[in-house]
Every structure is written in C-alpha cells, then in structure tokens.
PDB file of N, CA, C and O in Angstrom:
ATOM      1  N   UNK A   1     121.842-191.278  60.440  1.00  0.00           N
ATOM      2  CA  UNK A   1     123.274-191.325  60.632  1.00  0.00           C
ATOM      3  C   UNK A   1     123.843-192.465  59.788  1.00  0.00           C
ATOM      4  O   UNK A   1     123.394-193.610  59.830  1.00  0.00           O
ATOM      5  N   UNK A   2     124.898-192.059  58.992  1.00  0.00           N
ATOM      6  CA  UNK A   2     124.943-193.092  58.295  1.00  0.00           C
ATOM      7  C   UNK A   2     126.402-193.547  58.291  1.00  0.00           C
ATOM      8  O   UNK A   2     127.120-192.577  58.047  1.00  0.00           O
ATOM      9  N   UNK A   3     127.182-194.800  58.494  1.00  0.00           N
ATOM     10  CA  UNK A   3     128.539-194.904  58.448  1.00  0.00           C
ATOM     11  C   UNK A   3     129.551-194.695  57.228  1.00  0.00           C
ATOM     12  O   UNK A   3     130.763-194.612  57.426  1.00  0.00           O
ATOM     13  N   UNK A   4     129.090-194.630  56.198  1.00  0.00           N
ATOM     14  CA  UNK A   4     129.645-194.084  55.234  1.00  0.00           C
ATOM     15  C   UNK A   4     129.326-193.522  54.077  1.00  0.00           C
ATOM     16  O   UNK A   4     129.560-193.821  52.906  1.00  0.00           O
ATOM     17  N   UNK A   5     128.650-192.504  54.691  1.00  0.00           N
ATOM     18  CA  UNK A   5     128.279-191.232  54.059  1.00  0.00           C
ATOM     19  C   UNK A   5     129.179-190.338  53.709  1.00  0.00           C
ATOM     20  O   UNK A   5     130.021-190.111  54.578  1.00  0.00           O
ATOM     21  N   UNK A   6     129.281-189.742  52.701  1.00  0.00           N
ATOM     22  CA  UNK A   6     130.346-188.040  52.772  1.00  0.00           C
ATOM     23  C   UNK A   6     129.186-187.808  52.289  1.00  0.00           C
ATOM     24  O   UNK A   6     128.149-188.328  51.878  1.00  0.00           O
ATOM     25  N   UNK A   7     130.321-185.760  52.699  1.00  0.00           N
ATOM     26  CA  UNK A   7     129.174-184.803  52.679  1.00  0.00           C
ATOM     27  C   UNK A   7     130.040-184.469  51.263  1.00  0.00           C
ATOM     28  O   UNK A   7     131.254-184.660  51.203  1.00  0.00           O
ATOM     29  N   UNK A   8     129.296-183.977  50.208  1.00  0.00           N
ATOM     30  CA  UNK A   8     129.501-183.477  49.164  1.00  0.00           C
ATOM     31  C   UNK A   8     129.625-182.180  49.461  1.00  0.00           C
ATOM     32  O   UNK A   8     128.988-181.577  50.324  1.00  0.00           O
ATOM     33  N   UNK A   9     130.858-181.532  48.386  1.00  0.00           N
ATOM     34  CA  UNK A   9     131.602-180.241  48.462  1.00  0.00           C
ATOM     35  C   UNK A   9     130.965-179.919  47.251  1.00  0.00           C
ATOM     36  O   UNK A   9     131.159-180.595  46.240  1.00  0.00           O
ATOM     37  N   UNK A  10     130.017-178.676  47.276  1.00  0.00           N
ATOM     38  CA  UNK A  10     130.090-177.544  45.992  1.00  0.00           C
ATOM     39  C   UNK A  10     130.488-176.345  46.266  1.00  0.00           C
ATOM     40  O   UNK A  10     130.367-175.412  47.060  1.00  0.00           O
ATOM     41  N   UNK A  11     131.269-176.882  44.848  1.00  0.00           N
ATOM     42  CA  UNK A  11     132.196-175.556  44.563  1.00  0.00           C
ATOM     43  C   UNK A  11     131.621-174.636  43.436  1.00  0.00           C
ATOM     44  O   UNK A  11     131.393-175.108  42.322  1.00  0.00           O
ATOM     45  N   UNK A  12     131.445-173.649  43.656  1.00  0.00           N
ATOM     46  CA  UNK A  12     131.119-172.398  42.391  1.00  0.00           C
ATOM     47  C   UNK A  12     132.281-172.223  41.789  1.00  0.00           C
ATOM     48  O   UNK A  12     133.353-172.361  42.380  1.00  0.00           O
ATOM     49  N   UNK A  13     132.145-171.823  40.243  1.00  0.00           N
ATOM     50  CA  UNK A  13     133.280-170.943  39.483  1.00  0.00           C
ATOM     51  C   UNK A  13     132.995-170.170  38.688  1.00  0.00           C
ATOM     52  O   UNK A  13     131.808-169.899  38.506  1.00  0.00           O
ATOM     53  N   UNK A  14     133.881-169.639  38.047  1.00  0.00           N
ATOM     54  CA  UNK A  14     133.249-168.184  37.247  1.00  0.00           C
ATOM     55  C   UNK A  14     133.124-168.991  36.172  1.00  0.00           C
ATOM     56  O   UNK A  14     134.042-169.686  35.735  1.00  0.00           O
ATOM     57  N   UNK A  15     132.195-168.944  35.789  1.00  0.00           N
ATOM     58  CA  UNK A  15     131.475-169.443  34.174  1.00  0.00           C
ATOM     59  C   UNK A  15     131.892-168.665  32.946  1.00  0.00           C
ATOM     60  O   UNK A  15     131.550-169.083  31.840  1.00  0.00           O
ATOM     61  N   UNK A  16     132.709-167.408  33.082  1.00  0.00           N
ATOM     62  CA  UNK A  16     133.322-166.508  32.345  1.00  0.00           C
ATOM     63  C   UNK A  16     134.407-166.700  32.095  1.00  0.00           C
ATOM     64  O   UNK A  16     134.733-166.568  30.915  1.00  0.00           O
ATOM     65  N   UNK A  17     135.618-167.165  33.275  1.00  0.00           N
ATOM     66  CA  UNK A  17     136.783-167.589  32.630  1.00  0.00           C
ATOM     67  C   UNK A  17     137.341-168.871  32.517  1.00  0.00           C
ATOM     68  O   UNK A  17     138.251-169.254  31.782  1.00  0.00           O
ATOM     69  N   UNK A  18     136.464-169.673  33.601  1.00  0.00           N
ATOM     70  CA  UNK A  18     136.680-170.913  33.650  1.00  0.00           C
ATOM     71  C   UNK A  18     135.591-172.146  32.835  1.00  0.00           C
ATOM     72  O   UNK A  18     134.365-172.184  32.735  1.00  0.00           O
ATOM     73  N   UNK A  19     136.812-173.194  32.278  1.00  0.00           N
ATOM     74  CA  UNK A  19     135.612-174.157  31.535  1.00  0.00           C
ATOM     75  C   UNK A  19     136.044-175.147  32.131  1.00  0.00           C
ATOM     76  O   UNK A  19     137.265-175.269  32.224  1.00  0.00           O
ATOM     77  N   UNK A  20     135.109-176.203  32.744  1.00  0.00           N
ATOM     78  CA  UNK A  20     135.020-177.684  33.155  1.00  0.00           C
ATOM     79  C   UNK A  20     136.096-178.313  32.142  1.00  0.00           C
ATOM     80  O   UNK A  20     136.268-177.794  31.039  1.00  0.00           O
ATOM     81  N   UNK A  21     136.793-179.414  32.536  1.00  0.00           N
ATOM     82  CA  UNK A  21     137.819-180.063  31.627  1.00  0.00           C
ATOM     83  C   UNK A  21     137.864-181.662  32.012  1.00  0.00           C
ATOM     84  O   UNK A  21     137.432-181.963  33.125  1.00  0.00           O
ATOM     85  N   UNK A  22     138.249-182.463  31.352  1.00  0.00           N
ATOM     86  CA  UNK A  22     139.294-183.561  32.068  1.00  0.00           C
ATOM     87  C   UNK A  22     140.015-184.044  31.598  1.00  0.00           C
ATOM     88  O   UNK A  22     139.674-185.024  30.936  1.00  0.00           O
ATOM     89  N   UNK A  23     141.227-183.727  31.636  1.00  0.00           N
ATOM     90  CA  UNK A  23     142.837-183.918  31.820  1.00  0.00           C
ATOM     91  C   UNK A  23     142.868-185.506  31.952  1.00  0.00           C
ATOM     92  O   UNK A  23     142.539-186.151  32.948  1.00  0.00           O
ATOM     93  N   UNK A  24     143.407-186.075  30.539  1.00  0.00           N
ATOM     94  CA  UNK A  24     143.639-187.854  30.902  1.00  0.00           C
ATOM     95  C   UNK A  24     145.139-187.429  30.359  1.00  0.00           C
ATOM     96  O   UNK A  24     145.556-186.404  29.820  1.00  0.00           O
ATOM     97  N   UNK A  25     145.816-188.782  30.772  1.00  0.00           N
ATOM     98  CA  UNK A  25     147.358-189.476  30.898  1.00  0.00           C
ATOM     99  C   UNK A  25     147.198-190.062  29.649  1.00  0.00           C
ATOM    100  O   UNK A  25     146.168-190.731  29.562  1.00  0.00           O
ATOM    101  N   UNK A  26     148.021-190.012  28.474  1.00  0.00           N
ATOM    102  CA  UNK A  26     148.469-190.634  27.820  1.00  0.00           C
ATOM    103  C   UNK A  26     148.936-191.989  27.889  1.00  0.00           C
ATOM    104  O   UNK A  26     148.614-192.825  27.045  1.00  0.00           O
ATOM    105  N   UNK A  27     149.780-192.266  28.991  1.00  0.00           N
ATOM    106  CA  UNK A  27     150.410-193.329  29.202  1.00  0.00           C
ATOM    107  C   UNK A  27     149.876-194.231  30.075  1.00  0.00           C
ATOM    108  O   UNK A  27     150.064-195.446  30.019  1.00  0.00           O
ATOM    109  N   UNK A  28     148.923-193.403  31.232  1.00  0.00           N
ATOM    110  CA  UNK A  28     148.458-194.566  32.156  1.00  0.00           C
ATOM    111  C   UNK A  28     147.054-194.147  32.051  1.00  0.00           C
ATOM    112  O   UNK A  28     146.489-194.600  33.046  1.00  0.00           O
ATOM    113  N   UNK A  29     146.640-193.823  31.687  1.00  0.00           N
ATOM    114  CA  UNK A  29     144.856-193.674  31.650  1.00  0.00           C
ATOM    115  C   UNK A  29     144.560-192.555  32.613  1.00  0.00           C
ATOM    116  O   UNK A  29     143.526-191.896  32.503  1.00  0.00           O
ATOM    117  N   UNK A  30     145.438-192.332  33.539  1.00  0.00           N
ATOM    118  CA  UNK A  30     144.991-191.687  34.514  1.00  0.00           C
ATOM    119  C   UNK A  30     143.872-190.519  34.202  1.00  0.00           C
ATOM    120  O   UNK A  30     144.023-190.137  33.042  1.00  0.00           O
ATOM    121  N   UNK A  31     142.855-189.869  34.831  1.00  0.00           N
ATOM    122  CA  UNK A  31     141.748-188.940  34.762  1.00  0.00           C
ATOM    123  C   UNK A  31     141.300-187.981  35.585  1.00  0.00           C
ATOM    124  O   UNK A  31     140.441-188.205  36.438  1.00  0.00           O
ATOM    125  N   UNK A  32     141.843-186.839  35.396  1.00  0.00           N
ATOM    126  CA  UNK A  32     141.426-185.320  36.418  1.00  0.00           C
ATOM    127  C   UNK A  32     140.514-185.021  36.068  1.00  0.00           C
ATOM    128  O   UNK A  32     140.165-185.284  34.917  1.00  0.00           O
ATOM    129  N   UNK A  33     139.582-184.198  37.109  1.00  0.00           N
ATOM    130  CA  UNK A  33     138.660-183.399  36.617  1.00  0.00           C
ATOM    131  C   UNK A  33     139.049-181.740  37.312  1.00  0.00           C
ATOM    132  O   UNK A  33     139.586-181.629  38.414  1.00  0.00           O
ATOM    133  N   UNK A  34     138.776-180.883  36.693  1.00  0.00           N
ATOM    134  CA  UNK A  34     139.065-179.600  37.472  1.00  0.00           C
ATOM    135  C   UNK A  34     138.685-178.731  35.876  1.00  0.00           C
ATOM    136  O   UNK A  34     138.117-179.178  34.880  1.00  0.00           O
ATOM    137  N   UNK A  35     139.204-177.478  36.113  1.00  0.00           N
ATOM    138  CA  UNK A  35     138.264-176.289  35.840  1.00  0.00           C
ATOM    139  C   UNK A  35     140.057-175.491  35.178  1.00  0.00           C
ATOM    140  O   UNK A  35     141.043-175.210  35.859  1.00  0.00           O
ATOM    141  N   UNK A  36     139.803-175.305  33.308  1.00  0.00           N
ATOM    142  CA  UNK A  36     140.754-174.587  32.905  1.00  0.00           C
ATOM    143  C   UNK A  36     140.491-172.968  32.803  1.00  0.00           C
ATOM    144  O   UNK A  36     139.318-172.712  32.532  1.00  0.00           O
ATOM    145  N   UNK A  37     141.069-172.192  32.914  1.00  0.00           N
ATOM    146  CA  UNK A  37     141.198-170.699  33.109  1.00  0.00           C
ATOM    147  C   UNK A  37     141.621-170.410  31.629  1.00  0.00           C
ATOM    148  O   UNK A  37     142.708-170.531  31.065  1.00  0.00           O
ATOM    149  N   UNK A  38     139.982-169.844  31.043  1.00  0.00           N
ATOM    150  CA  UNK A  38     140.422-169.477  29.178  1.00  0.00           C
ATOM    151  C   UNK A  38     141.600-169.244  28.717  1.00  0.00           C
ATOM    152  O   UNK A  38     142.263-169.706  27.789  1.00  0.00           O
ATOM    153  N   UNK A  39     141.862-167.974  29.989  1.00  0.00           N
ATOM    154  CA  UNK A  39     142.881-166.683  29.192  1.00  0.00           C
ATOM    155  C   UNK A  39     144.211-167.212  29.508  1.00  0.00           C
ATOM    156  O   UNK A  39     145.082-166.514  28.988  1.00  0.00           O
ATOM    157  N   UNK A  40     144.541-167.920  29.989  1.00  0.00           N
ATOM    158  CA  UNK A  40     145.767-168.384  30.924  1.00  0.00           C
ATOM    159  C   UNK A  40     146.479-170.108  30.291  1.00  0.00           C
ATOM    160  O   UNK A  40     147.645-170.484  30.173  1.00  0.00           O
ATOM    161  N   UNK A  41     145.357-170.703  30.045  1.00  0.00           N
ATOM    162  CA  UNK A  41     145.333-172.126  29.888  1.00  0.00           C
ATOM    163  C   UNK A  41     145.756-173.279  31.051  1.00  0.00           C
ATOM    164  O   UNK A  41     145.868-174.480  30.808  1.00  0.00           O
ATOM    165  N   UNK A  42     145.993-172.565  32.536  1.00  0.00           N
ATOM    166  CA  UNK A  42     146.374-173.190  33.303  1.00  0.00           C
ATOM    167  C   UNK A  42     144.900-174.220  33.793  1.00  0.00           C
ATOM    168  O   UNK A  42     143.808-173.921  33.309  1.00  0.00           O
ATOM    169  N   UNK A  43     144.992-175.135  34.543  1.00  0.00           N
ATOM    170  CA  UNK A  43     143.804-175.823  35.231  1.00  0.00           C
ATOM    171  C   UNK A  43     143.942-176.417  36.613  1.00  0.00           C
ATOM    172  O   UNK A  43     144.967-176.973  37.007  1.00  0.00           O
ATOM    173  N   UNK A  44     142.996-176.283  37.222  1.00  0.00           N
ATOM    174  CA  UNK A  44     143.019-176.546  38.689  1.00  0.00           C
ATOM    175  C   UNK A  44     141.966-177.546  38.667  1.00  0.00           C
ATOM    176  O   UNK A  44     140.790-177.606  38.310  1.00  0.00           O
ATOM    177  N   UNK A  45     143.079-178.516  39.328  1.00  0.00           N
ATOM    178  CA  UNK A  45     142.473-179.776  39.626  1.00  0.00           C
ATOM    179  C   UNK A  45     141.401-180.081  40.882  1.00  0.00           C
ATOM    180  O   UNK A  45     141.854-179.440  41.831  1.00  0.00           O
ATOM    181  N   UNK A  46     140.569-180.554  41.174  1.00  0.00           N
ATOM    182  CA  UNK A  46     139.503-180.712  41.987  1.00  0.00           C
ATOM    183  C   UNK A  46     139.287-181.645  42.369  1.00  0.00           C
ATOM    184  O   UNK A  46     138.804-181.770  43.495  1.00  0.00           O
ATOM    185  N   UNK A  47     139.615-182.881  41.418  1.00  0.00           N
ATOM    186  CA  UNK A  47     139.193-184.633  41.735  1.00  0.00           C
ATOM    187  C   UNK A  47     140.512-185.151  41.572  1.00  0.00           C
ATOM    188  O   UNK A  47     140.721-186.357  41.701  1.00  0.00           O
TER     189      UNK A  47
END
C-alpha cells in the first residue's frame, strides 16, 4: 500500500489514423502530449 502511488491509465489508439504528437507553446514553453488524427489534423490531448 503505498501513499502516493497512482495507478497508470493505458490508453489504446488506432495506429492507422492516429500519430503520437507534442504540441509546444510558442510563447510560454508550455507542452501537450496527445494523439493527432492524420485525415482531419485535429489532436486530442491526454497530458
């Protein structure tokens, strides 16, 4: 038992339309990680 442990989330995705990405900020460094959709160019953020 541990007091600050998390449980890690895996997530599957389609390896066909989606590619791993990370999305940084120009202005503040900031850094996403999430998964862009080829055909579409949209991306869903995860972190």
């Amino acid at each position: 038992m541990g007091l600050f442990s998390k449980k890690k989330i895996m997530r599957s995705y389609d390896k066909d339309s989606k590619r791993p990405v990370i999305k940084a900020s120009i202005c503040t460094g900031e850094q996403v990680a999430g998964f862009k959709d080829i055909h579409t160019g949209k991306i869903e953020e995860i972190m």
